[in-house]
ZAKE-615245 format. One record per atom (N, C-alpha, C, CB): residue in three letters; x, y, z. Coordinates in steps of 0.02 Angstrom, whole numbers, padded with zeros to 5 digits, always signed. Glycine has a CB too. Example, Ala and Ser with C-alpha at 12.3 -4.5 7.8 and 13.67 -1.06 7.14 Angstrom:
2
ALA+00660-00284+00390;ALA+00615-00225+00390;ALA+00660-00165+00390;ALA+00565-00224+00452;SER+00642-00112+00354;SER+00684-00053+00357;SER+00645+00002+00394;SER+00704-00030+00286;
This chain:
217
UNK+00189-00122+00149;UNK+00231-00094+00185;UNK+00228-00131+00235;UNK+00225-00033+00196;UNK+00363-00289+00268;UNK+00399-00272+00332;UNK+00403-00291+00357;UNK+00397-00245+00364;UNK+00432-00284+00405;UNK+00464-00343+00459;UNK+00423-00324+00523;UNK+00561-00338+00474;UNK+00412-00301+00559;UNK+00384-00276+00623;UNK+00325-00304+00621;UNK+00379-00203+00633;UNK+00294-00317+00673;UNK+00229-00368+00668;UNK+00190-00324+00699;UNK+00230-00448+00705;UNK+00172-00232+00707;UNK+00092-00209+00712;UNK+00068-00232+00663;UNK+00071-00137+00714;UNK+00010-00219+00678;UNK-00043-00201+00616;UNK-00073-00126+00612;UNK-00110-00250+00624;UNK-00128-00137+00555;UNK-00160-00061+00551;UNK-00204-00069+00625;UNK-00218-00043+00466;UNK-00228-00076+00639;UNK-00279-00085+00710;UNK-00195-00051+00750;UNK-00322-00202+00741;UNK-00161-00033+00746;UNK-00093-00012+00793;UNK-00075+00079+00755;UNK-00005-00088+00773;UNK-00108+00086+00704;UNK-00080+00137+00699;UNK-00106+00216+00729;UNK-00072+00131+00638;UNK-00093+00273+00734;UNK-00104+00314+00772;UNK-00174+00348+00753;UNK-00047+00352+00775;UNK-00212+00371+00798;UNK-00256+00395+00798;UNK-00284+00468+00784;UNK-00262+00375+00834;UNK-00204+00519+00784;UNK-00213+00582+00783;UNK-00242+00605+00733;UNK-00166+00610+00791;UNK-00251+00590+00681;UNK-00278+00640+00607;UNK-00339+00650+00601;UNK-00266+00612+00537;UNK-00357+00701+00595;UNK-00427+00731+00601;UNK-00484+00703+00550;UNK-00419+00809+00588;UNK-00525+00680+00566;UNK-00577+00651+00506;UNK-00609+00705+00474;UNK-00638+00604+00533;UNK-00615+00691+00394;UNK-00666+00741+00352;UNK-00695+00679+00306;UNK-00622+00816+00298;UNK-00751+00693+00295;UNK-00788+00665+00260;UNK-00764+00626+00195;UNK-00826+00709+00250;UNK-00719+00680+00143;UNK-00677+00639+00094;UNK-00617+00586+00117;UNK-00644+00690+00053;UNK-00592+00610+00170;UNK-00540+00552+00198;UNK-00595+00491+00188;UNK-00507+00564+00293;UNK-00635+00492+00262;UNK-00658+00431+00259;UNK-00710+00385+00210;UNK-00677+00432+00310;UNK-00708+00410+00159;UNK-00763+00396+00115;UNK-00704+00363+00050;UNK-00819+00479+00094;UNK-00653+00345+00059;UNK-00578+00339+00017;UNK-00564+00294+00067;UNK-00517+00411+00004;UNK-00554+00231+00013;UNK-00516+00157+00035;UNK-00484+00128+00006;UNK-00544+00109+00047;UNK-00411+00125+00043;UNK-00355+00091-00005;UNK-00330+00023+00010;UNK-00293+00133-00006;UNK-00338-00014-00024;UNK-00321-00084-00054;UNK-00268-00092-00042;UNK-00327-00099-00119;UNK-00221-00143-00016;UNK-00152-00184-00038;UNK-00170-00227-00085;UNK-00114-00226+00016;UNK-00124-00233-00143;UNK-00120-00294-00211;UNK-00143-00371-00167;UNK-00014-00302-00253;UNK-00145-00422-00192;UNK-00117-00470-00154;UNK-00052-00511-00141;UNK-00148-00500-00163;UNK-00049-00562-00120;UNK+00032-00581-00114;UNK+00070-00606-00169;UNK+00044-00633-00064;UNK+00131-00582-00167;UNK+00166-00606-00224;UNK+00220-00656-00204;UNK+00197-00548-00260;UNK+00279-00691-00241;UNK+00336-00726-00224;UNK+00364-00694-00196;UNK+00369-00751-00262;UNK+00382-00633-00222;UNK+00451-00599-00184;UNK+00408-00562-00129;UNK+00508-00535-00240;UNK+00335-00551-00116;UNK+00318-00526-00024;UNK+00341-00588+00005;UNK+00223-00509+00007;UNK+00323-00667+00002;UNK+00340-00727+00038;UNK+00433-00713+00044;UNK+00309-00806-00012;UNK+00447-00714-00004;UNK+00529-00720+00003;UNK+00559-00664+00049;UNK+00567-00712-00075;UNK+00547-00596+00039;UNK+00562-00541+00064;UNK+00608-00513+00024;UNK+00579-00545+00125;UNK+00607-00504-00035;UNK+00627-00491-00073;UNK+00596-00411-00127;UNK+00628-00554-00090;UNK+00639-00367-00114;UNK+00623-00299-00157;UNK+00599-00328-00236;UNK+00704-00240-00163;UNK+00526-00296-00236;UNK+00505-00310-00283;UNK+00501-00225-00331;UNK+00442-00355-00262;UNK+00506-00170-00276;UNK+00482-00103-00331;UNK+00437-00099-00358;UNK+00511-00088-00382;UNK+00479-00091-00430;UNK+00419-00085-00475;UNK+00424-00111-00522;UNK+00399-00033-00492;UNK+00446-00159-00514;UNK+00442-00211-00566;UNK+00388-00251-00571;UNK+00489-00252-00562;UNK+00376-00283-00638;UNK+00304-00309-00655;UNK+00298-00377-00623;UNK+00290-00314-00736;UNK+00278-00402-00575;UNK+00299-00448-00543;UNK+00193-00473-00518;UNK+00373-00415-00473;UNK+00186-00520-00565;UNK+00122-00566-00541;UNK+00093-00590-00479;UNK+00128-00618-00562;UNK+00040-00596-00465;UNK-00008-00608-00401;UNK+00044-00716-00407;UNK-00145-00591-00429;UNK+00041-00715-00346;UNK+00051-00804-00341;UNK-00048-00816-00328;UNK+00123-00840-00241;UNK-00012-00903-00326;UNK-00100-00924-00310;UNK-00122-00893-00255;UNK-00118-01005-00293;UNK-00108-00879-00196;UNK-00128-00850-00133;UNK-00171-00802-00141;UNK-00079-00827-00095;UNK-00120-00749-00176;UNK-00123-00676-00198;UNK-00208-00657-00226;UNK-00060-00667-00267;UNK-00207-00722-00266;UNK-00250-00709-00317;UNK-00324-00729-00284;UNK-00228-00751-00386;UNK-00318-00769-00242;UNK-00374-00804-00194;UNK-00390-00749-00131;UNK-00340-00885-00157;UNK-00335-00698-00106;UNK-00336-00642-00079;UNK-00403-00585-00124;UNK-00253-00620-00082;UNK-00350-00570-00191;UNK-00411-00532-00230;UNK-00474-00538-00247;UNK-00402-00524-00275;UNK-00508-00601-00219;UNK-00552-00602-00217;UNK-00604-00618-00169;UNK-00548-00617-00250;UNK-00554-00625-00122;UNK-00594-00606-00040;UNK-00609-00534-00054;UNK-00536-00615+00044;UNK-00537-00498-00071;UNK-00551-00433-00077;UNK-00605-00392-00104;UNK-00513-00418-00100;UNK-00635-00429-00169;UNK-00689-00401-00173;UNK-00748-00422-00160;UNK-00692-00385-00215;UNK-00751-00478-00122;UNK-00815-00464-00101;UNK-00834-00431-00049;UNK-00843-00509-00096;UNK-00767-00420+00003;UNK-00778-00347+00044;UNK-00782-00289+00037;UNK-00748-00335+00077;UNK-00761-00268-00038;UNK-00773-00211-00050;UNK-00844-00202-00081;UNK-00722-00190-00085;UNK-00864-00263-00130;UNK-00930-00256-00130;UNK-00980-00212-00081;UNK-00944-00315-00126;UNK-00964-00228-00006;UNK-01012-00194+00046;UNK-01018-00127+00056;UNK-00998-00213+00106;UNK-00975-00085+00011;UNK-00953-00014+00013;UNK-00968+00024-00041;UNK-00888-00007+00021;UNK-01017-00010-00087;UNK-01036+00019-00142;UNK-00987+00087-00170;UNK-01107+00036-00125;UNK-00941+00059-00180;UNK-00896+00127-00228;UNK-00918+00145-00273;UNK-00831+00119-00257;UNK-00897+00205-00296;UNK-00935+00247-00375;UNK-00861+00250-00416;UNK-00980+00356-00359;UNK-00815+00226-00382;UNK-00745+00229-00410;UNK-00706+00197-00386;UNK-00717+00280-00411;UNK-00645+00162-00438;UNK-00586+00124-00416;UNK-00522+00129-00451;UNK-00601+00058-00416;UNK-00475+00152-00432;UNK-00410+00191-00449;UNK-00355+00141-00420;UNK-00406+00274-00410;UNK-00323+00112-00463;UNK-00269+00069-00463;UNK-00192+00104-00465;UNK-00282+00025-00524;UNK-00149+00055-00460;UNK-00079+00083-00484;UNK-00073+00035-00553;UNK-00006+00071-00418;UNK-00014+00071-00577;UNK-00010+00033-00653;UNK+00027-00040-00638;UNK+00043+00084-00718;UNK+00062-00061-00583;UNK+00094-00121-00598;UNK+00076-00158-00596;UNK+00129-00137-00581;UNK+00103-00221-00623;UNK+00043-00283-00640;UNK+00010-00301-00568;UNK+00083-00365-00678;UNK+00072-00305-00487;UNK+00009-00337-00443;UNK-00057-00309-00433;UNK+00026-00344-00380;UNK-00037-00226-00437;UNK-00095-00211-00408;UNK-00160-00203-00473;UNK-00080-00141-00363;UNK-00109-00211-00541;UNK-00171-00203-00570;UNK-00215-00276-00592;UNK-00157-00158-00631;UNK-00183-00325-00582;UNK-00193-00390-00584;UNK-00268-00406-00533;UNK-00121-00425-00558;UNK-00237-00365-00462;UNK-00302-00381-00396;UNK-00354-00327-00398;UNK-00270-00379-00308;UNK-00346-00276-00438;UNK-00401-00224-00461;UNK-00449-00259-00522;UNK-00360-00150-00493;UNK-00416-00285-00560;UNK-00483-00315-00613;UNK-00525-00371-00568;UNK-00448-00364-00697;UNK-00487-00391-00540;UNK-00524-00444-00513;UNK-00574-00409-00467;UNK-00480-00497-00478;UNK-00555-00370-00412;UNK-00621-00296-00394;UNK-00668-00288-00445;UNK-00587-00209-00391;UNK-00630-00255-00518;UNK-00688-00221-00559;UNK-00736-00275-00579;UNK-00660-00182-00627;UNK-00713-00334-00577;UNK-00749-00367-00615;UNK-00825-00382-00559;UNK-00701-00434-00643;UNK-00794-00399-00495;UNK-00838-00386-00442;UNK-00891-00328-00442;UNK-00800-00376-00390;UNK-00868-00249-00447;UNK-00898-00204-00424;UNK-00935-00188-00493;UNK-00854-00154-00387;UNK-00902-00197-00559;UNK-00942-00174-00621;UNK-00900-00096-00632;UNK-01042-00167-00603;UNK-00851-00091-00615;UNK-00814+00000-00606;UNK-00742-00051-00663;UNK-00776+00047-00471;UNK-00741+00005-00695;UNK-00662+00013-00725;UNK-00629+00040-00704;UNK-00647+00034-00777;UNK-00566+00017-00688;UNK-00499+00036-00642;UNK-00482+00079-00691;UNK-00435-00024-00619;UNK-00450+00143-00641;UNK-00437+00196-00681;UNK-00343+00205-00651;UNK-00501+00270-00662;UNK-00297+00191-00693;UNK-00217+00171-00686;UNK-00212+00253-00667;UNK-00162+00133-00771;UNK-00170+00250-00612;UNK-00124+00329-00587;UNK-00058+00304-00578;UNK-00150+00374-00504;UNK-00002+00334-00603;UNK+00049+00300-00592;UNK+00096+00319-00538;UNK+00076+00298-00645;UNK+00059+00362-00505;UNK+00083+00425-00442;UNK+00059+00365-00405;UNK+00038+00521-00427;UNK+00024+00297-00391;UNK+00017+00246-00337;UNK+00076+00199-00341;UNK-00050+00205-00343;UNK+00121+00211-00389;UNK+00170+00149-00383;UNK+00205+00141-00322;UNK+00223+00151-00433;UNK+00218+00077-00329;UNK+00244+00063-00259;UNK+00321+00119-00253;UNK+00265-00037-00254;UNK+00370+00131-00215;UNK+00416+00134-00216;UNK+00459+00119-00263;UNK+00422+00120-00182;UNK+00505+00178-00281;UNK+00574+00141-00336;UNK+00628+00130-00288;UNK+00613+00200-00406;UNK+00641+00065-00288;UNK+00701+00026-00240;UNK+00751+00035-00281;UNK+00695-00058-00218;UNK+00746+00074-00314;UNK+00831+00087-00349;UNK+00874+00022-00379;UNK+00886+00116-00282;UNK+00951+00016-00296;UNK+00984-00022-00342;UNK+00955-00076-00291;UNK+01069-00010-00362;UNK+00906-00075-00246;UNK+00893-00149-00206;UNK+00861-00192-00251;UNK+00842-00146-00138;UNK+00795-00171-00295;UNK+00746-00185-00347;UNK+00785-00274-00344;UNK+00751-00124-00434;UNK+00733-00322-00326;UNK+00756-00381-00359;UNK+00813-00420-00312;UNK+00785-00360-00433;UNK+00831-00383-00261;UNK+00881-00412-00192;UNK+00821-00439-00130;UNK+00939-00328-00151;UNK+00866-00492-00084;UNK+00833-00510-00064;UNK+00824-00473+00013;UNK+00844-00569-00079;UNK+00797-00464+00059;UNK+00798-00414+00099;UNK+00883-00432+00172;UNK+00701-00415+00133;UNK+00878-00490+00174;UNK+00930-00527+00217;UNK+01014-00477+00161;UNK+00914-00651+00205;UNK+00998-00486+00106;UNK+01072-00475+00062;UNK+01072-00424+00066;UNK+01088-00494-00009;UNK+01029-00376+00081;UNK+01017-00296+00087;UNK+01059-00288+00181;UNK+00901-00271+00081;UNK+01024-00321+00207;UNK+01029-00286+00296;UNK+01095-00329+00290;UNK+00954-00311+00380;UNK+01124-00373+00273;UNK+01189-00398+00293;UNK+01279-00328+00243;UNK+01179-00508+00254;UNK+01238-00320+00201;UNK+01282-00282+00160;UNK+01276-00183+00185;UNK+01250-00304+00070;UNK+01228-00171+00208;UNK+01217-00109+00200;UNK+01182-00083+00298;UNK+01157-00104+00120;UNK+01193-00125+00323;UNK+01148-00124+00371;UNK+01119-00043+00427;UNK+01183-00181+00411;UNK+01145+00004+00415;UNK+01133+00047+00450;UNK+01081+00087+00411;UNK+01191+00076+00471;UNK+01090+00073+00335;UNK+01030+00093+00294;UNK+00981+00050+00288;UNK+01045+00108+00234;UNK+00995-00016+00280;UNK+00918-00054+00304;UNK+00896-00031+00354;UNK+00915-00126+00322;UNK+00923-00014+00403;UNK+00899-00019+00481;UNK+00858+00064+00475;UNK+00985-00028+00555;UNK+00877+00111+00447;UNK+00843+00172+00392;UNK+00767+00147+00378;UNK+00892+00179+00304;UNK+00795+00095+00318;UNK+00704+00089+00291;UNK+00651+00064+00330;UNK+00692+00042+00231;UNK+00702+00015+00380;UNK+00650-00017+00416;UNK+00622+00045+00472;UNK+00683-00091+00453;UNK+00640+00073+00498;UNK+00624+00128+00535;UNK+00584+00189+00498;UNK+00685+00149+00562;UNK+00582+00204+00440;UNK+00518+00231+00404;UNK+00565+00291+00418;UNK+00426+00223+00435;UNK+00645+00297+00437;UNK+00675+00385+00434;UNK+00638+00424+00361;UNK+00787+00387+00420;UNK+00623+00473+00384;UNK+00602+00538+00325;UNK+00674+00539+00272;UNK+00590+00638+00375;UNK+00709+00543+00302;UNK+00793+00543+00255;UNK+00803+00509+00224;UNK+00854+00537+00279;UNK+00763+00440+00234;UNK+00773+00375+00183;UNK+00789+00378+00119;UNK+00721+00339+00175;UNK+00809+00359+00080;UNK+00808+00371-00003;UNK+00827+00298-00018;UNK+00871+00436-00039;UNK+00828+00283-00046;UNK+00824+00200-00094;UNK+00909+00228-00132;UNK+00722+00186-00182;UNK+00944+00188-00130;UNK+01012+00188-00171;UNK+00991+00225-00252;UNK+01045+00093-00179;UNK+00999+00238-00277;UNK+00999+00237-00342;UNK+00907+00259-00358;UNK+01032+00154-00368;UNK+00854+00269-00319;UNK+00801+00257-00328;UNK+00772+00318-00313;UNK+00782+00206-00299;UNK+00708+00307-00268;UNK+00665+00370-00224;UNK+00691+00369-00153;UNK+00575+00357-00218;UNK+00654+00429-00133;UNK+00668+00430-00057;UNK+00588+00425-00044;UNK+00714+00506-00021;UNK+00568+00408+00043;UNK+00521+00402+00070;UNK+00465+00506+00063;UNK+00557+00364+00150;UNK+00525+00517+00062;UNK+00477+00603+00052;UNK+00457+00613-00004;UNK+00515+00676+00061;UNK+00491+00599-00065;UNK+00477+00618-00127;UNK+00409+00547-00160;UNK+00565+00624-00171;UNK+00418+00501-00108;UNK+00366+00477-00117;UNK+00283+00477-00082;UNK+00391+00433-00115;UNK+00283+00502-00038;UNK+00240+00546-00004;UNK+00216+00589-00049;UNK+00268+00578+00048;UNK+00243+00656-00063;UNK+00231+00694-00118;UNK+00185+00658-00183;UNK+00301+00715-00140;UNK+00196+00629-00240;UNK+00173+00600-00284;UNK+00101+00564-00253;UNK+00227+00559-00312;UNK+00115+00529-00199;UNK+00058+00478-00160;UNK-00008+00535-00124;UNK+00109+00423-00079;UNK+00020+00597-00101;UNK-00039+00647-00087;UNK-00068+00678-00122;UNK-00032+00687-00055;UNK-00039+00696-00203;UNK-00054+00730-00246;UNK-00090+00679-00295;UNK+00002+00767-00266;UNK-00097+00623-00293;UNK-00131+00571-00324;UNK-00206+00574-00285;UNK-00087+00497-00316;UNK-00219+00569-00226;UNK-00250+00534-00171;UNK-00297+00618-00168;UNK-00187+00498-00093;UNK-00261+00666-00173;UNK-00318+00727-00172;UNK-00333+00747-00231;UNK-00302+00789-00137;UNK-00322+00711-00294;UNK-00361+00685-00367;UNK-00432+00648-00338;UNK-00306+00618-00419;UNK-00391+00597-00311;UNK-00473+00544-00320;UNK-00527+00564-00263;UNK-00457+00444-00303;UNK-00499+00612-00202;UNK-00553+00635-00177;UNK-00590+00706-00217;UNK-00533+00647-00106;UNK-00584+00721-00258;UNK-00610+00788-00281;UNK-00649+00735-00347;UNK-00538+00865-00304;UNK-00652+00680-00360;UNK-00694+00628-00391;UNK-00740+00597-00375;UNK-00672+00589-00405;UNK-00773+00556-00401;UNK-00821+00513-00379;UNK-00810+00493-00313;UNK-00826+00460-00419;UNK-00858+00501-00236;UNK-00842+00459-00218;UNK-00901+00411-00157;UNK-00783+00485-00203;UNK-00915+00367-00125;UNK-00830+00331-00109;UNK-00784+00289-00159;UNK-00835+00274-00050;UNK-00747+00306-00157;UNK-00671+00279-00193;UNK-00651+00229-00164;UNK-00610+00324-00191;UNK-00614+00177-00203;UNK-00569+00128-00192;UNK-00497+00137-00251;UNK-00615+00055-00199;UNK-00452+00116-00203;UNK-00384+00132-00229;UNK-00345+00080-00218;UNK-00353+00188-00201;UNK-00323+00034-00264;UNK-00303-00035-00263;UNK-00209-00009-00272;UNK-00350-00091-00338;UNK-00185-00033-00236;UNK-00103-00008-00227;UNK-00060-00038-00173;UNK-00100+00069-00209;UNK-00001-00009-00140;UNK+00035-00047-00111;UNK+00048-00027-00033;UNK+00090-00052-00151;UNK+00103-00067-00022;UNK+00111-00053+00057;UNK+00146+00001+00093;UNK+00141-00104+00085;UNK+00185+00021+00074;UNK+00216+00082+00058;UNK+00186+00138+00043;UNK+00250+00076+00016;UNK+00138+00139+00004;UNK+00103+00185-00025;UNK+00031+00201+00012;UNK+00096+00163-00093;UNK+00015+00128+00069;UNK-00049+00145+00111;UNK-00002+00176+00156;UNK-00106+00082+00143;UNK+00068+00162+00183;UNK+00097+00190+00233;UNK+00115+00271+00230;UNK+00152+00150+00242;UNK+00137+00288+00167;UNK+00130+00355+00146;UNK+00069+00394+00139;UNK+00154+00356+00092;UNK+00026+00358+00127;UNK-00049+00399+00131;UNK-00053+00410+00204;UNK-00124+00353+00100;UNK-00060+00359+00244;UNK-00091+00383+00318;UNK-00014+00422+00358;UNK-00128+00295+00374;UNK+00035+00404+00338;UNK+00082+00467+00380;UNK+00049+00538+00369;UNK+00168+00475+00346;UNK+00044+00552+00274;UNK+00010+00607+00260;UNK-00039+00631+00344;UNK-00040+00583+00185;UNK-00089+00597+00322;UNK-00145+00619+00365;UNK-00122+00636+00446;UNK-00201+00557+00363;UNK-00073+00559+00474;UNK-00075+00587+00529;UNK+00010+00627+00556;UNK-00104+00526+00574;UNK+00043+00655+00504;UNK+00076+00705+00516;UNK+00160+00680+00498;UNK+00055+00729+00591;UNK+00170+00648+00533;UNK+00246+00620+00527;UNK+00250+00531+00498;UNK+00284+00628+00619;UNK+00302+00509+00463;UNK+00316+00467+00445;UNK+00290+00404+00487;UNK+00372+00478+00435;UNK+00261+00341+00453;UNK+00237+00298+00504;UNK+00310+00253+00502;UNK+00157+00254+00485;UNK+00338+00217+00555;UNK+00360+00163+00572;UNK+00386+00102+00515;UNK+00310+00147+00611;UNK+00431+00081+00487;UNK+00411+00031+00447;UNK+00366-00041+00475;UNK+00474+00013+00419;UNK+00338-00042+00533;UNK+00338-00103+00581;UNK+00268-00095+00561;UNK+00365-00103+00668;UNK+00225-00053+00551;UNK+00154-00031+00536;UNK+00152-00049+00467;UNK+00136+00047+00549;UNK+00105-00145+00489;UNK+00110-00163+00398;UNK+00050-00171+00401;UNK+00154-00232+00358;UNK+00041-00196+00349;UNK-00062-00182+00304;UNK-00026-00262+00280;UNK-00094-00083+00202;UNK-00070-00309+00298;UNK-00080-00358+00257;UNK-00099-00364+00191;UNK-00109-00384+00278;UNK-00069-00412+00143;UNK-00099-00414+00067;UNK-00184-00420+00065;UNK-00065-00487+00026;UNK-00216-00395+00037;UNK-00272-00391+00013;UNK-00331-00355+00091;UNK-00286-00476-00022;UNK-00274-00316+00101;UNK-00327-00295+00160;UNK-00373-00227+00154;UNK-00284-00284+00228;UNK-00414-00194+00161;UNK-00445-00144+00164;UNK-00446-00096+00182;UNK-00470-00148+00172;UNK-00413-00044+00199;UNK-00390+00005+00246;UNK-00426+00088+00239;UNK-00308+00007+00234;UNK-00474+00117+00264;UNK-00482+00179+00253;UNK-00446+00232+00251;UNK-00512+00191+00280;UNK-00432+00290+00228;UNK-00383+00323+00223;UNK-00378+00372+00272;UNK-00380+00343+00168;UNK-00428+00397+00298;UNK-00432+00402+00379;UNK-00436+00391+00423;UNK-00445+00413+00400;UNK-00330+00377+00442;UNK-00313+00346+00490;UNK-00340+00318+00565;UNK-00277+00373+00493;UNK-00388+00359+00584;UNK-00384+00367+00647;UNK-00434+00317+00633;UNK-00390+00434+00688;UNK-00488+00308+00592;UNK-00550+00252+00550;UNK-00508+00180+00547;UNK-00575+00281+00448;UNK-00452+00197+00520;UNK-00425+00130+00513;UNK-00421+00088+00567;UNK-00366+00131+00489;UNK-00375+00134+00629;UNK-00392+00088+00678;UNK-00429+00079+00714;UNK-00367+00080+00705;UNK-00493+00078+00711;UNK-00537+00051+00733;UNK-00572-00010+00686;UNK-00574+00100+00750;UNK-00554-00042+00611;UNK-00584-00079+00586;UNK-00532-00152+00571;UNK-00613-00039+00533;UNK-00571-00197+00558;UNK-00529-00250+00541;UNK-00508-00276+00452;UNK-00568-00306+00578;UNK-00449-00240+00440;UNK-00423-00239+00367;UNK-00451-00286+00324;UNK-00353-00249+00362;UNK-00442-00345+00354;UNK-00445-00406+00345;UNK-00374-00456+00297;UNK-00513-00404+00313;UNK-00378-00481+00223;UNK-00323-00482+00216;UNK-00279-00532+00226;UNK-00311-00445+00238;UNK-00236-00550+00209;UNK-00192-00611+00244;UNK-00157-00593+00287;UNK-00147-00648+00208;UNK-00113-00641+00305;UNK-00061-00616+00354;UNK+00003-00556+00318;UNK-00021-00693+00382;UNK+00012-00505+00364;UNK+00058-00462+00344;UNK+00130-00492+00313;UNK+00068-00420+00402;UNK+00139-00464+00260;UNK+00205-00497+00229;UNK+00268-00420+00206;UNK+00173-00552+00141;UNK+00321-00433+00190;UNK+00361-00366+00184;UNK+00334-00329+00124;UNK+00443-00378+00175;UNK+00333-00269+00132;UNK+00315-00219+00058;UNK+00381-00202+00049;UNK+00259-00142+00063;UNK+00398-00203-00019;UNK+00448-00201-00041;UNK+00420-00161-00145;UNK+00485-00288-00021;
């Protein structure tokens, strides 16, 4: 989860810490072609590039330090591509939820983000702003994806934990609105392969790590 240049170290602090929040850490995939391009990728099966893949494995050796008892992926190939490369690290089998998929971009899926804001622009200017009303053409909306993303996420805390949850940008952005109440910003991005606790207010205080922030799409 863009164009806006915060980071997580920027996002809000209000959400109350409990023990299962912060003991639950969610992953971005690493980088793909279409994050470099800016290009809606959805949910389409779309491969780690070399970067990506050199990301996933920074990634785990930082997660290494967190001794998880569990790691919960989304089914699409990036993120499940930068989760084996975790499991293979941590010794845990990724367990696929398909309630982590990224966003369905509908009819954007596969457009490039420039052909989107030049054709449609008051609804780009929608996604990029993280409106609750959002809906993807032909696809999901930002609420109905929330929904699926909280009802996944209070699965894996009533599990093993601490947890790791290998998934997308969108979907870390929907988790921590959860927590801290209202929709985050689209400008609030999580770099590829960064680390993020799921209690927000935790997050910003740590350093994700990660590459440089690229668009979630």
């Amino acid at each position: 989860m863009l164009c806006g240049g915060a980071q997580v170290g920027q996002l809000s602090s209000a959400a109350v810490s409990t023990r299962a929040q912060a003991r639950v850490y969610l992953a971005r995939h690493g980088q793909t072609a279409y994050n470099l391009e800016g290009r809606f990728q959805g949910q389409l099966p779309v491969r780690l590039d070399e970067t990506g893949r050199a990301q996933a494995v920074e990634l785990a050796e930082r997660a290494a330090a967190h001794g998880f008892a569990a790691l919960w992926c989304s089914p699409l190939l990036r993120a499940r591509e930068t989760a084996e490369v975790v499991a293979e690290r941590l010794g845990l089998p990724p367990r696929e939820d398909a309630r982590l998929m990224e966003t369905n971009a509908g009819d954007w899926t596969d457009r490039a983000f420039v052909e989107v804001r030049s054709q449609a622009p008051e609804l780009f200017a929608a996604f990029l702003a993280g409106d609750p009303a959002f809906a993807f053409p032909g696809g999901e909306s930002f609420a109905q994806q929330e929904v699926r993303v909280a009802a996944a996420l209070a699965e894996v805390e009533l599990g093993e934990l601490p947890a790791l949850v290998v998934c997308h940008g969108m979907v870390i952005r929907a988790a921590l609105s959860k927590r801290v109440g209202h929709w985050l910003a689209h400008g609030e991005r999580v770099p590829n392969g960064a680390l993020v606790p799921l209690d927000s207010a935790e997050a910003g205080r740590v350093d994700p790590g990660g590459g440089a922030a690229t668009p979630a799409s």
